[in-house]
KEKE-3310 file (N, C-alpha, C; in steps of 0.2 Angstrom, whole numbers, plus 5000, padded with zeros to 4 digits):
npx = (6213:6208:6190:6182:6168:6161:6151:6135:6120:6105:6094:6081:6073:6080:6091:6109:6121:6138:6148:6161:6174:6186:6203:6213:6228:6234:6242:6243:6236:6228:6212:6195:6182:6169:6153:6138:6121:6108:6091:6077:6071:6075:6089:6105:6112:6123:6126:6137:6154:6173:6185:6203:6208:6202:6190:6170:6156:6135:6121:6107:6097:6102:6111:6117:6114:6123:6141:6153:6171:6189:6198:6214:6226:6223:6219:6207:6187:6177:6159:6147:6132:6119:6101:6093:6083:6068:6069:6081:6087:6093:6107:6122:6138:6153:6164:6178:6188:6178:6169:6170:6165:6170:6163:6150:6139:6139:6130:6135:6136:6141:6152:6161:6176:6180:6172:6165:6158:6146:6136:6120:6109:6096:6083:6069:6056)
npy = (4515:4527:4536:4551:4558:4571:4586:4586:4587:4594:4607:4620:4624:4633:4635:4634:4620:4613:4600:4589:4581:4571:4562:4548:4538:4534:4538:4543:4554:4556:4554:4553:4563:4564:4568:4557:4554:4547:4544:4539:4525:4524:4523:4524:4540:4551:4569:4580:4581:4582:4583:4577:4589:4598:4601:4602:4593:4592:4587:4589:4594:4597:4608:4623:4628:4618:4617:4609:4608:4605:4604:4612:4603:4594:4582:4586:4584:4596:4600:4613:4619:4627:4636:4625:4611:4601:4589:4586:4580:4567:4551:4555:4553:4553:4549:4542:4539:4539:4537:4548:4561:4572:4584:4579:4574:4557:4543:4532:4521:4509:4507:4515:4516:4519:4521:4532:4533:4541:4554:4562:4574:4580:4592:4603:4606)
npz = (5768:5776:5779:5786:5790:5798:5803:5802:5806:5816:5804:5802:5785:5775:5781:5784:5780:5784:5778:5782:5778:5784:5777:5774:5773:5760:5747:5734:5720:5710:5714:5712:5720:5733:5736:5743:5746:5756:5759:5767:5764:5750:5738:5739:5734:5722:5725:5723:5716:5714:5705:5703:5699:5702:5694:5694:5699:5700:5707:5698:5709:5720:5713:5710:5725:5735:5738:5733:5737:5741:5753:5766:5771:5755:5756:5763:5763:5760:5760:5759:5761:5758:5759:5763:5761:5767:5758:5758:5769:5776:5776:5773:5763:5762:5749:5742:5726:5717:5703:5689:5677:5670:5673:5671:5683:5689:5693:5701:5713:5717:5712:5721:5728:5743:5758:5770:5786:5786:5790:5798:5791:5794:5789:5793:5791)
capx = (6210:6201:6186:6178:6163:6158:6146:6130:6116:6097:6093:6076:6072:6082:6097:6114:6127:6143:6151:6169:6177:6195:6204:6220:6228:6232:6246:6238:6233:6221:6206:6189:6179:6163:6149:6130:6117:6104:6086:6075:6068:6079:6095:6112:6114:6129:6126:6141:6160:6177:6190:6209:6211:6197:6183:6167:6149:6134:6117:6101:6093:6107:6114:6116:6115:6125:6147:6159:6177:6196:6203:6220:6227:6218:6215:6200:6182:6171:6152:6144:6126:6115:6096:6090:6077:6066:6071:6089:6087:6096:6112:6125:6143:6160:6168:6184:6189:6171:6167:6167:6165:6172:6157:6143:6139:6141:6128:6140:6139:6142:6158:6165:6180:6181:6168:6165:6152:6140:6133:6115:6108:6089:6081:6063:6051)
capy = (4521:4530:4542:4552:4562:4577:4592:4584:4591:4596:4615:4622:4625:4638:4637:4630:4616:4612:4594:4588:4572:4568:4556:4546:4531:4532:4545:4542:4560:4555:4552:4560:4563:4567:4567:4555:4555:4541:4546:4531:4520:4524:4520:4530:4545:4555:4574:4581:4576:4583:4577:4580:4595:4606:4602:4599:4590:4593:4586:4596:4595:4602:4614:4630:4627:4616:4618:4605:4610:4603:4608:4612:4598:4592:4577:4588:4588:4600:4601:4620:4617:4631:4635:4617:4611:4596:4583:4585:4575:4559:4552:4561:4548:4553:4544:4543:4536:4536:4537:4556:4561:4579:4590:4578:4568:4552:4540:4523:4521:4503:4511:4520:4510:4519:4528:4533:4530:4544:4559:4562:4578:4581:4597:4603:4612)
capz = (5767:5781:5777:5792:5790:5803:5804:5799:5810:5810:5804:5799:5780:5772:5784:5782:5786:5782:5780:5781:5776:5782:5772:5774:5773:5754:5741:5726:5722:5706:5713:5710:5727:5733:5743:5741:5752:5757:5760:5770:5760:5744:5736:5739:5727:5721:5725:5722:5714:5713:5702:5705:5694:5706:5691:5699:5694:5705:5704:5697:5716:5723:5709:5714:5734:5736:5737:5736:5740:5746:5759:5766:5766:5749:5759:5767:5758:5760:5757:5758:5760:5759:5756:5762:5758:5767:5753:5757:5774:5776:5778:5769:5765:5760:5744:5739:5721:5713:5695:5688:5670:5668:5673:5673:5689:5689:5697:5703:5719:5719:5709:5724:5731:5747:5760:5777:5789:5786:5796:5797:5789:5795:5788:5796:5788)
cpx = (6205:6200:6183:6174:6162:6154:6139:6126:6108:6096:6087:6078:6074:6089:6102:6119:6132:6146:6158:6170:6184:6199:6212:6222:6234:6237:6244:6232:6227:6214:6200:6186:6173:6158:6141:6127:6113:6096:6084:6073:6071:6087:6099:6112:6118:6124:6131:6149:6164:6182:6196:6210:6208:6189:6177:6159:6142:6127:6111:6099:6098:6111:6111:6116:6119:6134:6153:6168:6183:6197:6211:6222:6222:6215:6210:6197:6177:6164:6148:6136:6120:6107:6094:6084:6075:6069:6079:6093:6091:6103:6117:6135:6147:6161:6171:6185:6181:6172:6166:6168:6166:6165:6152:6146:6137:6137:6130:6142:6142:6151:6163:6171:6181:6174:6168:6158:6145:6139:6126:6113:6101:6087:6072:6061:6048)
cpy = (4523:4535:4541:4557:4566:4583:4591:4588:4589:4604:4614:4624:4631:4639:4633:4624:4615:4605:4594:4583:4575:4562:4556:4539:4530:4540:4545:4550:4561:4555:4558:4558:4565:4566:4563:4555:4549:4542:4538:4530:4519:4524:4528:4533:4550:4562:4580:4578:4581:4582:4583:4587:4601:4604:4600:4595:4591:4590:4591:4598:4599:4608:4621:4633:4624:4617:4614:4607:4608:4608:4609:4609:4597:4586:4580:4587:4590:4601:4608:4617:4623:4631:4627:4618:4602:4589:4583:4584:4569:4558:4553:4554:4553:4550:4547:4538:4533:4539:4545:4556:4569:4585:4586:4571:4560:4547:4533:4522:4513:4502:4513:4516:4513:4524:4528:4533:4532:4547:4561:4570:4578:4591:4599:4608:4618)
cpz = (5773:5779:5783:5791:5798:5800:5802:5807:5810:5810:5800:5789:5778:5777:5780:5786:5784:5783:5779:5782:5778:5780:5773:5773:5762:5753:5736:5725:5716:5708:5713:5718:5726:5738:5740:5748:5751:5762:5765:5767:5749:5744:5734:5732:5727:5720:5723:5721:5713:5711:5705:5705:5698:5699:5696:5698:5702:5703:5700:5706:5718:5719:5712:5722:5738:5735:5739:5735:5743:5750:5761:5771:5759:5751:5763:5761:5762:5757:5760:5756:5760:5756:5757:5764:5762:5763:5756:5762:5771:5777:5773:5768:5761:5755:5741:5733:5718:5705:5694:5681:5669:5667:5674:5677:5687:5694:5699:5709:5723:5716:5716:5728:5738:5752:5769:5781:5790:5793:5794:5796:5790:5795:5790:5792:5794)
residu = (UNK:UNK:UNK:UNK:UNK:UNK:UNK:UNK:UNK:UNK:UNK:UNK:UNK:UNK:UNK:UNK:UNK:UNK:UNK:UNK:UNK:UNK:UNK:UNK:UNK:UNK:UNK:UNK:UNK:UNK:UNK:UNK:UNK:UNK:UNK:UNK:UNK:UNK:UNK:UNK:UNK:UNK:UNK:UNK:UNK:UNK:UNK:UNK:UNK:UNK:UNK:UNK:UNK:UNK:UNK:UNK:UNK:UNK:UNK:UNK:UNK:UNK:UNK:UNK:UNK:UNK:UNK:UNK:UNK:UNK:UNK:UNK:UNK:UNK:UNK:UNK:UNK:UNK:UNK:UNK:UNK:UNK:UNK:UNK:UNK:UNK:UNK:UNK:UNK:UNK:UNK:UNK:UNK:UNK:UNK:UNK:UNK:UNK:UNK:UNK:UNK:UNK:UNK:UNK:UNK:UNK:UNK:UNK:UNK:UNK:UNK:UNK:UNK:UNK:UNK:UNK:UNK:UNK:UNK:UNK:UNK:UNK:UNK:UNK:UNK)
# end
């Protein structure tokens, strides 16, 4: 399975960015997706998740500003970032087949069985 992150960036505080994972390698149309991020000095965290069906789960920090989204192919994903916010720096991964619970996020990143190499997300005050 290969996962490839692009559009990461730096924008001032209140702007927007848009990420995108392309994803292949793999037919199995089950799995749950999603996006975590990795600040410096602390440990990867699930910001958003989308299971097969379209449900979606998103954390509090990002609730509301945040939009994850397939694309077309379904093998695209989409992260809508809007409204950032200093804290929502750092590097940003890709994961395909992580752990999702029907609405609520799911923090298992040692869970994720596939991910990609990360794109850097820097937000300035």
């Amino acid at each position: 399975v290969q996962v490839v992150e692009s559009g990461g960036g730096s924008v001032q505080a209140g702007g927007s960015l848009r990420l995108s994972c392309a994803t292949s390698g793999y037919t199995y149309t089950g799995y749950c997706m999603g996006w975590f991020r990795q600040a410096p000095g602390k440990e990867r965290e699930a910001v958003a998740a989308i299971e097969s069906d379209g449900n979606t789960a998103y954390s509090d920090s990002v609730n509301g500003r945040f939009a994850i989204s397939k694309g077309n192919p379904e093998k695209i994903l989409n992260l809508e970032m809007d409204n950032l916010k200093p804290e929502d720096t750092g590097v940003y991964y890709c994961a395909v087949d992580m752990v999702c619970a029907r609405g609520v996020l799911v923090q298992a990143p040692k869970r994720v069985g596939f991910w990609g190499q990360g794109t850097q997300v820097t937000v300035t005050s």
